[in-house]
DOKE-208635 format. One record per residue: residue number from 0; residue in one letter; x, y, z of N, C-alpha, C in turn. Coordinates in nm, 2 decimals. Each point is the difference from the previous one (the first is absolute). Last residue first. Layout:
<atoms>
+-----+------+--------+--------+--------+--------+--------+--------+--------+--------+--------+
! pos ! code !   n.xx !   n.yy !   n.zz !  ca.xx !  ca.yy !  ca.zz !   c.xx !   c.yy !   c.zz !
+-----+------+--------+--------+--------+--------+--------+--------+--------+--------+--------+
! NUM !    A !      X !      Y !      Z !      X !      Y !      Z !      X !      Y !      Z !
...
+-----+------+--------+--------+--------+--------+--------+--------+--------+--------+--------+
</atoms>
This chain:
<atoms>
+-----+------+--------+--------+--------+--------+--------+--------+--------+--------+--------+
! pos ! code !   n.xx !   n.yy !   n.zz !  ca.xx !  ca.yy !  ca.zz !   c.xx !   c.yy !   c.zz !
+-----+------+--------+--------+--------+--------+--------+--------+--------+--------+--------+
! 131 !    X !  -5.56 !   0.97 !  -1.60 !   0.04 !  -0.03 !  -0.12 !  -0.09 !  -0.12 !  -0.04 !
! 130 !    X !  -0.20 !   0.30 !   0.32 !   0.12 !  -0.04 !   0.03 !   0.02 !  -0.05 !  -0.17 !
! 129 !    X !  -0.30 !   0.40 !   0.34 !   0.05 !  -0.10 !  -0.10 !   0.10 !  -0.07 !   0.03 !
! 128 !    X !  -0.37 !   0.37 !   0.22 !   0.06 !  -0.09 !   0.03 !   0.01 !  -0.08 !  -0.14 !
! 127 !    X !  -0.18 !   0.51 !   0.12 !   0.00 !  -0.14 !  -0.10 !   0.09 !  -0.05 !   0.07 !
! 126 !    X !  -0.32 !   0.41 !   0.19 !   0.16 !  -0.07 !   0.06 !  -0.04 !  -0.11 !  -0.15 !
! 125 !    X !  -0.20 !   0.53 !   0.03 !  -0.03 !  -0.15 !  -0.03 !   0.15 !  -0.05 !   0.01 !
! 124 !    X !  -0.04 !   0.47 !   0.17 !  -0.18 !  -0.04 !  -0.05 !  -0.01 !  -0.14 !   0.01 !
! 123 !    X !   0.38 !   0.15 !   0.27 !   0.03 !   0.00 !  -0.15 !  -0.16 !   0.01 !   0.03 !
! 122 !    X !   0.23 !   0.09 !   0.36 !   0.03 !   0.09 !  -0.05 !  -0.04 !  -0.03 !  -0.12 !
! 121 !    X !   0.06 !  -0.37 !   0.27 !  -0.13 !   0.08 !   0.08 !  -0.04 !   0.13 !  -0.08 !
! 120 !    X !   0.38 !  -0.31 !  -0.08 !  -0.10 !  -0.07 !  -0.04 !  -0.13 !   0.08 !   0.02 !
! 119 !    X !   0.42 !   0.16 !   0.07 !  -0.06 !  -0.06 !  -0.12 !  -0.15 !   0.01 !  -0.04 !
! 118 !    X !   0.18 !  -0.07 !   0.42 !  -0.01 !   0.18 !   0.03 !  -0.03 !   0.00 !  -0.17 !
! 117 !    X !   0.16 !  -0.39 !   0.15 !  -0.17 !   0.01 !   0.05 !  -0.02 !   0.13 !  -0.05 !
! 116 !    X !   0.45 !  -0.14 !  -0.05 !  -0.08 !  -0.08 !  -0.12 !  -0.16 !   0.06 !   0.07 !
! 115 !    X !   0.38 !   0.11 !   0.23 !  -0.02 !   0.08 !  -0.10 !  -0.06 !  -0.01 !  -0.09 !
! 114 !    X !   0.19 !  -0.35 !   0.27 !  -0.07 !   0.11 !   0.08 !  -0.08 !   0.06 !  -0.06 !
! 113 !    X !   0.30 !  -0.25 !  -0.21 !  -0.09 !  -0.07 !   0.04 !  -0.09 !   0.05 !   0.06 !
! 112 !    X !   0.38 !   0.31 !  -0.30 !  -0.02 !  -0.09 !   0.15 !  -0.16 !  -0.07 !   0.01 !
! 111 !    X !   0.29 !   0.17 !  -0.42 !  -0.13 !   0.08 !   0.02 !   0.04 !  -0.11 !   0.15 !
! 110 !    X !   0.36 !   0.23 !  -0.43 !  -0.13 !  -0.13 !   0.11 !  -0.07 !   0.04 !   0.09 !
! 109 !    X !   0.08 !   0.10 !  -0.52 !   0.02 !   0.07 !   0.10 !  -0.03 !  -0.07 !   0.05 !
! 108 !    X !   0.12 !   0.05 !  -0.50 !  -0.07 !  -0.12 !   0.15 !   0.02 !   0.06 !   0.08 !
! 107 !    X !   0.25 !   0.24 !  -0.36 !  -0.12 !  -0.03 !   0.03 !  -0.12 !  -0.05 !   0.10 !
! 106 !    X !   0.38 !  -0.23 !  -0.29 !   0.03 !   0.18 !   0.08 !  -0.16 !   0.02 !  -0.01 !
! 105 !    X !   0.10 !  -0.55 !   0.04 !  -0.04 !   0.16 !  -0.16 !   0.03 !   0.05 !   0.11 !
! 104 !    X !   0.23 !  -0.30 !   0.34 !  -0.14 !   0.05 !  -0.10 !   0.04 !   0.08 !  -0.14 !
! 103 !    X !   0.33 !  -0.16 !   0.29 !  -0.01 !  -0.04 !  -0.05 !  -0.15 !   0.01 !  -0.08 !
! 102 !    X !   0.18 !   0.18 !   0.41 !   0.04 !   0.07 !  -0.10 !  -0.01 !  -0.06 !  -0.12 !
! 101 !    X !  -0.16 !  -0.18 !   0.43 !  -0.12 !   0.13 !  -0.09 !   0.07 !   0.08 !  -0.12 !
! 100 !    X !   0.14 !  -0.53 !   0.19 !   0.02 !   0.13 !   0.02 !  -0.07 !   0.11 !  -0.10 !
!  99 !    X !  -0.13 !  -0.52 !   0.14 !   0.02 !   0.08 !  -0.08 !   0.05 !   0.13 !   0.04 !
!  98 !    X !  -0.11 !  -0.45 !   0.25 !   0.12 !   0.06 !  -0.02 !   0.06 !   0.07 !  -0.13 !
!  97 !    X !  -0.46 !  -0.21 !   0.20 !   0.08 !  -0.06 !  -0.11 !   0.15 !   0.06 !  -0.06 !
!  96 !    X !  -0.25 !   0.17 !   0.37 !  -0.04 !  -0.14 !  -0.01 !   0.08 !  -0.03 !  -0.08 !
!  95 !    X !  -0.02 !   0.46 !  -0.02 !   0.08 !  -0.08 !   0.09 !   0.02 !  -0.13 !   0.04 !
!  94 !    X !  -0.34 !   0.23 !  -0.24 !   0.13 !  -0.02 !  -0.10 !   0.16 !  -0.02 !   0.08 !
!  93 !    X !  -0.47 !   0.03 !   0.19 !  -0.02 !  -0.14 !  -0.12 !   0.17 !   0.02 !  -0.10 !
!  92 !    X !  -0.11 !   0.35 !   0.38 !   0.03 !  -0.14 !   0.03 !  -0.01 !  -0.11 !  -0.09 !
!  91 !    X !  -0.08 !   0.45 !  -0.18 !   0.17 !  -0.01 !   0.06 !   0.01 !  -0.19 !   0.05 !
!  90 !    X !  -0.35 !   0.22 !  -0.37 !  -0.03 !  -0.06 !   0.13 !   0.15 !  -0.04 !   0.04 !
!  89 !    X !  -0.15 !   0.31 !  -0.40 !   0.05 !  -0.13 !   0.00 !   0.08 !  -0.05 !   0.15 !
!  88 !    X !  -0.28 !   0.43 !  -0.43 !   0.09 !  -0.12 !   0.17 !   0.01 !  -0.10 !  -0.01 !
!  87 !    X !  -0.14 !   0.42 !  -0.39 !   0.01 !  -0.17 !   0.04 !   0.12 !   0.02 !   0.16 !
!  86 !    X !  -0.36 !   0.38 !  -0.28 !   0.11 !  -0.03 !   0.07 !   0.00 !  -0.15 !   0.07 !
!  85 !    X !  -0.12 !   0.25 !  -0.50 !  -0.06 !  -0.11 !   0.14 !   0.12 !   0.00 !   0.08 !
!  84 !    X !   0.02 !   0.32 !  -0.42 !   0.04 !   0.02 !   0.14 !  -0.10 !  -0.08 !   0.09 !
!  83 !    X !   0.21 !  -0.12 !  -0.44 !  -0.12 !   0.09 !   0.00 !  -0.10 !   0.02 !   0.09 !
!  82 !    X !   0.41 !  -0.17 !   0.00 !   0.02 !   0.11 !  -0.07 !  -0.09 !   0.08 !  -0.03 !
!  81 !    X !  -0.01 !  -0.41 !   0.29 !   0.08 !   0.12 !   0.06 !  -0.04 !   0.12 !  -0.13 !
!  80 !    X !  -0.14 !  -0.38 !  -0.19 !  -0.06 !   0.03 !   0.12 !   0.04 !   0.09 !   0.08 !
!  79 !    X !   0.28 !  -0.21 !  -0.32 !  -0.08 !   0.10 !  -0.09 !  -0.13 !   0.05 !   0.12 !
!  78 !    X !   0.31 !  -0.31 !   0.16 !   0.10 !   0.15 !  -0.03 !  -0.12 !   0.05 !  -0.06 !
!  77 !    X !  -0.10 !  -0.40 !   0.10 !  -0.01 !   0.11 !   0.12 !   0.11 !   0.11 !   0.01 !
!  76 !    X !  -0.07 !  -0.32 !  -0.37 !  -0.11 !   0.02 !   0.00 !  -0.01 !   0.10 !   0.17 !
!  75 !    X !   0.42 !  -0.19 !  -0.18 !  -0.06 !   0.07 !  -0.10 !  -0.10 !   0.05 !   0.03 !
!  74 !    X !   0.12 !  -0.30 !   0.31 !   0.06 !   0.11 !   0.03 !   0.00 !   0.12 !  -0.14 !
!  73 !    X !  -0.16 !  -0.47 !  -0.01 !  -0.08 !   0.08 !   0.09 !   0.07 !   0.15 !   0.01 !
!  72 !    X !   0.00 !  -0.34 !  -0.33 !   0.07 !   0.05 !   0.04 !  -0.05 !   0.12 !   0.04 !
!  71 !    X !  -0.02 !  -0.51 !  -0.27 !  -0.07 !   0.09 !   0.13 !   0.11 !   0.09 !   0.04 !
!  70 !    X !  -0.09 !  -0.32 !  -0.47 !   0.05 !   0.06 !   0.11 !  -0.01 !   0.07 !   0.09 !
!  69 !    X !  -0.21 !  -0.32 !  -0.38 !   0.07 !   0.08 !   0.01 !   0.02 !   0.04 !   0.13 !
!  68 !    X !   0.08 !  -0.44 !  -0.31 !  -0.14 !   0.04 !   0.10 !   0.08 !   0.15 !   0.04 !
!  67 !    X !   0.05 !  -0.32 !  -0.53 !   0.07 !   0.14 !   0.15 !  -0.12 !   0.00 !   0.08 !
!  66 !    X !   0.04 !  -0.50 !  -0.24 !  -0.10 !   0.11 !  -0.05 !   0.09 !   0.11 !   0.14 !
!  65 !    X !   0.12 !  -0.47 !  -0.06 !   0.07 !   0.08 !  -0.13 !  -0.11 !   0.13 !  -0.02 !
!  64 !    X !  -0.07 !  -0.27 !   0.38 !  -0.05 !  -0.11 !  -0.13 !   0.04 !   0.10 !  -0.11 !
!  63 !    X !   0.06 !   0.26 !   0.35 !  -0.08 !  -0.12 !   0.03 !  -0.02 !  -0.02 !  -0.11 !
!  62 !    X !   0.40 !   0.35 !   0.23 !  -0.10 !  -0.04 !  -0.10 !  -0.08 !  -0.13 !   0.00 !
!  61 !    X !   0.25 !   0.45 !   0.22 !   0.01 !  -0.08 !  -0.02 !  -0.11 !  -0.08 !  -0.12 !
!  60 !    X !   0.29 !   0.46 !   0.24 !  -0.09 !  -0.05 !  -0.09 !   0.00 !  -0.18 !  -0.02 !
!  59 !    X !   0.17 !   0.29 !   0.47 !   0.06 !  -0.03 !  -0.17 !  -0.14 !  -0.07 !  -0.05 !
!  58 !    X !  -0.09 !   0.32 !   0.42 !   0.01 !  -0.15 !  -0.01 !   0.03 !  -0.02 !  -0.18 !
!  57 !    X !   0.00 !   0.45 !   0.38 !  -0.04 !  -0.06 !  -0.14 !   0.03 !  -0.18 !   0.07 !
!  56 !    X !   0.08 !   0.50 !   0.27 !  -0.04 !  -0.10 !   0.03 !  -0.04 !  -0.07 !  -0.17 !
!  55 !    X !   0.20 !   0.45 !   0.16 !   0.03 !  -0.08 !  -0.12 !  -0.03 !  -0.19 !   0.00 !
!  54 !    X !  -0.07 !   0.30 !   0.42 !   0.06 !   0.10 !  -0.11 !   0.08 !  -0.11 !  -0.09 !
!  53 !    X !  -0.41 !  -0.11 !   0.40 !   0.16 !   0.02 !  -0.01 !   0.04 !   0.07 !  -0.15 !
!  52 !    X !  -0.45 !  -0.10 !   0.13 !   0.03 !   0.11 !   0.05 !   0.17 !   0.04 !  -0.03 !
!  51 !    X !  -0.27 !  -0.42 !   0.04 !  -0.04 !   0.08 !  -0.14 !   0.06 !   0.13 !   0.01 !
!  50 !    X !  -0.03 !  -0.24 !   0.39 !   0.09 !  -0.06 !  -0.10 !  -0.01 !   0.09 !  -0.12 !
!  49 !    X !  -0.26 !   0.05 !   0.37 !   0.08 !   0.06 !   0.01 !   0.13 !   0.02 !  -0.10 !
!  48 !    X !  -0.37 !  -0.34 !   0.05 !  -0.03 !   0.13 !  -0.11 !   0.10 !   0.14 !  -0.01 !
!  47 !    X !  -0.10 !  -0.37 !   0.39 !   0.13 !  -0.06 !  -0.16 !  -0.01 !   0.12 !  -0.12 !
!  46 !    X !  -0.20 !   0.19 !   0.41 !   0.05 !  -0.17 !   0.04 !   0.08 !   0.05 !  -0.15 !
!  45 !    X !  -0.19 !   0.39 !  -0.09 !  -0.02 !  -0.07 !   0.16 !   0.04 !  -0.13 !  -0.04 !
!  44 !    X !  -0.07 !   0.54 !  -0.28 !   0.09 !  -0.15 !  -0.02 !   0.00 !  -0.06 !   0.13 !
!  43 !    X !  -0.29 !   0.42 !  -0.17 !   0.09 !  -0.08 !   0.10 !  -0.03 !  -0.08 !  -0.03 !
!  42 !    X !  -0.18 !   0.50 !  -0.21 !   0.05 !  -0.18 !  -0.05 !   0.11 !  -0.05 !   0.12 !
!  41 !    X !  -0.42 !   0.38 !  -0.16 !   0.11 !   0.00 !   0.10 !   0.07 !  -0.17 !   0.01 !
!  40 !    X !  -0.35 !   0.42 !  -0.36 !   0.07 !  -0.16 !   0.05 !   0.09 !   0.01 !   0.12 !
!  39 !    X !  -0.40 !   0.32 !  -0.20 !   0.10 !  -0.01 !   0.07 !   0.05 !  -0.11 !   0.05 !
!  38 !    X !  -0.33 !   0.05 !  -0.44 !   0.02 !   0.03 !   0.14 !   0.16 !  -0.05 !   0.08 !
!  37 !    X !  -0.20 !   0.04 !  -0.52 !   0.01 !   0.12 !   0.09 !   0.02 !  -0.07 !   0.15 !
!  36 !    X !  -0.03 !  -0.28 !  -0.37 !  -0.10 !   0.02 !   0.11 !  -0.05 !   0.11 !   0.05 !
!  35 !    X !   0.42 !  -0.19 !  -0.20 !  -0.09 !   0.07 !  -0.10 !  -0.16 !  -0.06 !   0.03 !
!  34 !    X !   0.36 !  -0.08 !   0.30 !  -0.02 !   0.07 !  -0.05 !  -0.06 !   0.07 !  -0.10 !
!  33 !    X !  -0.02 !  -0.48 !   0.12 !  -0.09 !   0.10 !   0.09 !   0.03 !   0.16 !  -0.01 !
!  32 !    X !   0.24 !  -0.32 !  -0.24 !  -0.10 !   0.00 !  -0.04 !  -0.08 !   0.12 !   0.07 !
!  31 !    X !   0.41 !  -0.20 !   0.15 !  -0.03 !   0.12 !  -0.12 !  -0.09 !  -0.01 !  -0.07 !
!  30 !    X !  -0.02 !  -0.29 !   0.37 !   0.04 !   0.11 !   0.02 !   0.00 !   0.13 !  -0.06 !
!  29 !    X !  -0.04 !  -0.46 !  -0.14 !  -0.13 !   0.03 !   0.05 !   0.03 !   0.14 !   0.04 !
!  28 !    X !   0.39 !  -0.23 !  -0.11 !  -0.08 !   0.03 !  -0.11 !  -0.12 !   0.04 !  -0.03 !
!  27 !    X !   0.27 !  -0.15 !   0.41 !   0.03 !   0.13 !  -0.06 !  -0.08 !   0.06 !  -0.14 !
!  26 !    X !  -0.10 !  -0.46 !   0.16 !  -0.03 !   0.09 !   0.13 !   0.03 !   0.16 !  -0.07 !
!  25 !    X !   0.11 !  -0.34 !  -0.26 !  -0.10 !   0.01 !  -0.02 !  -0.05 !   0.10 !   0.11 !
!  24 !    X !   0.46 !  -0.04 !  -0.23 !  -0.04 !  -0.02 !   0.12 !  -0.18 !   0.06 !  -0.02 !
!  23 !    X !   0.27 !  -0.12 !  -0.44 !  -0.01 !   0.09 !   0.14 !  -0.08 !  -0.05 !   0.09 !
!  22 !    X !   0.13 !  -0.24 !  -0.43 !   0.03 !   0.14 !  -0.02 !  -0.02 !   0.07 !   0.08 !
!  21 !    X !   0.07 !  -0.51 !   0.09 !  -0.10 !   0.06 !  -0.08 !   0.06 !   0.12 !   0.00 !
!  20 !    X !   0.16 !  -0.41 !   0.30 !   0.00 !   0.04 !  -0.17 !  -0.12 !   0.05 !  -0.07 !
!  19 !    X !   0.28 !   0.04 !   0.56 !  -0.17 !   0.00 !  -0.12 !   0.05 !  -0.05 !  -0.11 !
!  18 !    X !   0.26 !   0.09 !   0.41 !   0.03 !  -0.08 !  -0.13 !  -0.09 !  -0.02 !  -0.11 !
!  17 !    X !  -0.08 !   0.23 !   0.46 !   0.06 !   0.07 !  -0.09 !   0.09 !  -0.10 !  -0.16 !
!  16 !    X !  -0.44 !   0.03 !   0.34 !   0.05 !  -0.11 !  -0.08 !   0.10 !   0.02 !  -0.10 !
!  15 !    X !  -0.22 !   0.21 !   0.53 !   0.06 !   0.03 !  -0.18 !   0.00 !  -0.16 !   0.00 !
!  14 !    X !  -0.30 !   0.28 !   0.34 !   0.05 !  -0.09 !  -0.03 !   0.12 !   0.02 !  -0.12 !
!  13 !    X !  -0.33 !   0.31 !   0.25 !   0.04 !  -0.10 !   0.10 !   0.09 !  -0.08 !  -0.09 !
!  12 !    X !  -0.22 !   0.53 !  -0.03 !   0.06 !  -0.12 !  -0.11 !   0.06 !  -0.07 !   0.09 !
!  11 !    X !  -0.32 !   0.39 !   0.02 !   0.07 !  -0.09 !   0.09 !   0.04 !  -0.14 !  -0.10 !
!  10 !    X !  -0.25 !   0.57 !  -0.08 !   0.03 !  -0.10 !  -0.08 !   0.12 !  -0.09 !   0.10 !
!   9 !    X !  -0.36 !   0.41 !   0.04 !   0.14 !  -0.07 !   0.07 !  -0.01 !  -0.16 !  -0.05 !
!   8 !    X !  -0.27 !   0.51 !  -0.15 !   0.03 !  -0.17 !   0.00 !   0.14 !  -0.04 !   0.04 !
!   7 !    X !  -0.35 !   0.48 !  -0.05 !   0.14 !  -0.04 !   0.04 !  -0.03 !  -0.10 !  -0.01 !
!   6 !    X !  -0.33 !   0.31 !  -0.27 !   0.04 !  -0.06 !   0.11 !   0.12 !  -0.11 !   0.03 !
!   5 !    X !  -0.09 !   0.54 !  -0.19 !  -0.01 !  -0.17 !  -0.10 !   0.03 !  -0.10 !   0.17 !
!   4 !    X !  -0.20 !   0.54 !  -0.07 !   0.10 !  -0.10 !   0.05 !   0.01 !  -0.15 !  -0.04 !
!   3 !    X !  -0.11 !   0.50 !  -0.25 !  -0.06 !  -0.06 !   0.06 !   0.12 !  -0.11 !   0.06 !
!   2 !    X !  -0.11 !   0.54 !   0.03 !   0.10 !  -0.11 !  -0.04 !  -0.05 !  -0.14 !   0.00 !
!   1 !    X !  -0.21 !   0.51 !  -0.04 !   0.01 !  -0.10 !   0.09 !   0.07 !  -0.14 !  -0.06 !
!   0 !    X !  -0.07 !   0.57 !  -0.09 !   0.00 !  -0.13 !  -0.06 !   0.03 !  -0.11 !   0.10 !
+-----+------+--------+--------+--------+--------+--------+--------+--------+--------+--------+
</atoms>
């Protein structure tokens, strides 16, 4: 019997808007999708996107003209990604830039060196480039 292979996607997430008011990260939201694709997700977080990454990242509920805008909370959304085993990075020099320490990720995130980003890029079928 011959296995079949589902093709790889390296999913590059460049931006956040981590105070969104909406119910998720649109970049992440495309993500879980593409699993039920079948294919092999691989998820880095780059520049500001690295943001989305920190462990319990939200913005309090607020409101416009007495109507709830709802909530973003990226780190809900790359816990259920790890779980359902995309392996998420998250580019060391963009999180040194902004003087994030790696133990402050979801569990999970793994970092990944700027270096390390080509070898990616070269090993996937299809590169996506996003941002919020």
């Amino acid at each position: 019997m011959t296995r079949t292979r589902h093709p790889s996607v390296l999913s590059i997430v460049r931006d956040a808007d981590v105070g969104a008011a909406r119910g998720e990260d649109p970049a992440l939201d495309a993500n879980a999708f593409a699993l039920a694709d079948e294919i092999e997700l691989t998820l880095v977080l780059k520049d500001g996107a690295v943001e989305l990454g920190l462990d319990g990242v939200c913005c309090d509920g607020a409101n416009l003209s007495g109507v709830a805008l709802p909530v973003t909370e990226p780190a809900r959304d790359l816990r259920a990604l790890v779980a359902s085993g995309v392996r998420v990075f998250a580019v060391v020099e963009d999180l040194a830039v902004r003087g994030v320490d790696a133990s402050t990720l979801v569990e999970g995130i793994e970092p990944l060196a700027e270096s390390d980003l080509a070898r990616l890029i070269a090993t996937n079928d299809v590169t996506l480039t996003t941002g919020s």
